[in-house]
C-alpha positions in Angstrom: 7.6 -15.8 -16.2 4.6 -14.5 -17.9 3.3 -10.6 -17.8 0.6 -11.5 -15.0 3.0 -13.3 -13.1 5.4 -9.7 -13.1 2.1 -7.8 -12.4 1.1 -10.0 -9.7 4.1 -9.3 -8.2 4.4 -6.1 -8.4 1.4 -5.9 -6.6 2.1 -8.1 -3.8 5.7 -6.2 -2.9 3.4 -3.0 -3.2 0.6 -4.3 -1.0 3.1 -5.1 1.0 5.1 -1.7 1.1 2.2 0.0 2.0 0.8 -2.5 4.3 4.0 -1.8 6.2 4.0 1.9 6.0 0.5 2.0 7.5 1.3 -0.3 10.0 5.0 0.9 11.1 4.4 5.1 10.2 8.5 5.3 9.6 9.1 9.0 9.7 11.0 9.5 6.4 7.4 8.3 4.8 5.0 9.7 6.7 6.6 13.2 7.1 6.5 13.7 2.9 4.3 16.6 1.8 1.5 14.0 0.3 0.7 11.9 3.3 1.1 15.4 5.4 -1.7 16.6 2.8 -3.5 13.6 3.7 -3.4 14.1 6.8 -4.4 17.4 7.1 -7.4 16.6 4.7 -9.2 13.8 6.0 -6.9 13.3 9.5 -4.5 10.4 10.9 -6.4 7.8 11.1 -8.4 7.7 8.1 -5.3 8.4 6.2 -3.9 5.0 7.9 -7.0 3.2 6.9 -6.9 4.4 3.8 -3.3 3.3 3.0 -4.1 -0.4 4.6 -6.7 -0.8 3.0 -4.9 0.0 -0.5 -2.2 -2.4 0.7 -4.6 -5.3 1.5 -6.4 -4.7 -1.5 -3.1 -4.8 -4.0 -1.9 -7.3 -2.1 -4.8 -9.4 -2.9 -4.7 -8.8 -6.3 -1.3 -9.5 -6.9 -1.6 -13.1 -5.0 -4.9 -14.0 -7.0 -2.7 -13.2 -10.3 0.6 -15.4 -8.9 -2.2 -18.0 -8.5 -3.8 -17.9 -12.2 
């Protein structure tokens, strides 16, 4: 396995992770002082938004570097 294979990876479980987190709000997550900044900040659903699109985004990174 090479280093972008790891990296893509890497990528893909944490595309995934957060794809799942946006998606499934588990309560452990969501309730952490961060994502409760977040929250407070910019409001629910843009911090949802902003979390799938950083999954979709890494995920796609990390498959286009498994593919290479």
């Amino acid at each position: 396995m090479s280093i972008p294979d790891i990296i893509g990876l890497l990528l893909l479980l944490y595309g995934l992770a957060c794809l799942y987190i946006s998606l499934a709000k588990p309560a452990a997550i969501w309730r952490l002082g961060k994502v409760q900044g977040f929250v407070q900040l910019i409001g629910e659903k843009v911090t949802t938004a902003l979390i799938f699109g950083l999954g979709v985004g890494t995920a796609i990174a990390g498959t286009y570097l498994l593919w290479l």
